[in-house]
C-alpha positions in Angstrom: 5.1 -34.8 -23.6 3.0 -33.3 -26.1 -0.7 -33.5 -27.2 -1.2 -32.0 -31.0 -4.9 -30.8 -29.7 -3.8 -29.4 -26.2 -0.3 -28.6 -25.9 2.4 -29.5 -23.6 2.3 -31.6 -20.4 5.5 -31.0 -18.2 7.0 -34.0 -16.2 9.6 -33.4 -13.9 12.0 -35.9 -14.4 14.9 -34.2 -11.4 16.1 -37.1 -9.6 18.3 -34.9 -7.7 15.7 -33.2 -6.0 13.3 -35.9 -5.7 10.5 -34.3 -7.8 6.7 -35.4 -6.9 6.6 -36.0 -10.4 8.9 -39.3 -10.1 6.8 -41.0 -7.4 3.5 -40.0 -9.5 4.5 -41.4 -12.4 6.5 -44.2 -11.2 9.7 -43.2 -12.7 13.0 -45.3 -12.6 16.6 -44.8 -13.8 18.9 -47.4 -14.8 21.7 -45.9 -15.2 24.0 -49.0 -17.3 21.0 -48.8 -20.1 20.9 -45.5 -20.0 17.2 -45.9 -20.0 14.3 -43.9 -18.0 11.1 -45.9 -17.3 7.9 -44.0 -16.9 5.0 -47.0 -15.7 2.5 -44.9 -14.9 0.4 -42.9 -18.1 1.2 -39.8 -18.3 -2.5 -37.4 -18.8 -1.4 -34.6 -21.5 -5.3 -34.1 -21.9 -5.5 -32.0 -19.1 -6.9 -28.8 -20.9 -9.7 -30.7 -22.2 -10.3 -31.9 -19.0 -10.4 -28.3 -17.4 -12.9 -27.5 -20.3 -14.8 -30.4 -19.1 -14.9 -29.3 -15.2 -15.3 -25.4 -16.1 -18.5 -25.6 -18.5 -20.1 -28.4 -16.0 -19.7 -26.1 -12.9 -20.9 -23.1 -15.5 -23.9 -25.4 -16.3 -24.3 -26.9 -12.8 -25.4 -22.9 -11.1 -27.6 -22.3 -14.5 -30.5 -24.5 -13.8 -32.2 -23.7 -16.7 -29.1 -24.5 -19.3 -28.6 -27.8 -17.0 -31.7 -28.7 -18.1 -31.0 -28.4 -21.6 -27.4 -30.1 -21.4 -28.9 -33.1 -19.6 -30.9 -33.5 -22.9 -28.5 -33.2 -25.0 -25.1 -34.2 -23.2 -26.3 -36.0 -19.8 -22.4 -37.5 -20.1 -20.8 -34.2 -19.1 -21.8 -33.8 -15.3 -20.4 -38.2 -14.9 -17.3 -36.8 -16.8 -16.6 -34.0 -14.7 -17.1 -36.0 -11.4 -14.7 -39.0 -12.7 -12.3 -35.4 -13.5 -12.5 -34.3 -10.1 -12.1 -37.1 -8.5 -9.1 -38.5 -10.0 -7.7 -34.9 -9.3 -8.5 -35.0 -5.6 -6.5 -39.0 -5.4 -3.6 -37.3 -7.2 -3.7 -34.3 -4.8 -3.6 -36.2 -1.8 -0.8 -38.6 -3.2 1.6 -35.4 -3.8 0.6 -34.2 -0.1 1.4 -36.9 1.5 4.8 -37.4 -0.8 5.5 -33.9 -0.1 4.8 -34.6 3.8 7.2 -37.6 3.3 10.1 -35.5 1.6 9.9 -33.1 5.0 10.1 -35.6 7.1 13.3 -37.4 5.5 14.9 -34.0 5.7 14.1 -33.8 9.2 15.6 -37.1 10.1 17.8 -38.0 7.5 
């Protein structure tokens, strides 16, 4: 996938290994079409977004810049906490896929 303002966003698309990336993005195969289905959006905006969460933690242990920001950008620190929460969701979705794909291999 590719973003002309950020770059690339790599997607995993291995089926033979059972990548996290399949289950994240809710990837199918169907093999007769020779189709692959990706349901889930795919975020190729994630530099901006660690832009976003590295000048708000920056700003948050400057008081006196937060200040200032709040005036002019009061948007930044609701935009960094939507950031880091949707990260946190997607982290424990992999751990728990991850924890998933051990235990199948334990007990096949």
């Amino acid at each position: 996938m590719y973003n002309l303002n950020t770059g690339f966003k790599v997607v995993s698309l291995n089926r033979d290994i059972s990548h996290p990336d399949i289950a994240a993005y809710n990837v199918s195969f169907d093999d007769e079409r020779h189709e692959i289905l990706i349901k889930k959006p795919i975020d190729i905006n994630s530099i901006e977004k660690d832009s976003v969460l590295a000048v708000a933690n920056f700003i948050e242990k400057n008081p006196e810049l937060k200040a200032k920001v709040q005036l002019t950008n009061p948007d930044i620190f609701k935009k960094a906490t939507v950031i880091e929460q949707e990260r946190n969701a997607d982290k424990i979705k992999r751990v728990q896929f991850e924890k998933m794909q051990a235990q199948k291999k334990k007990n096949p």
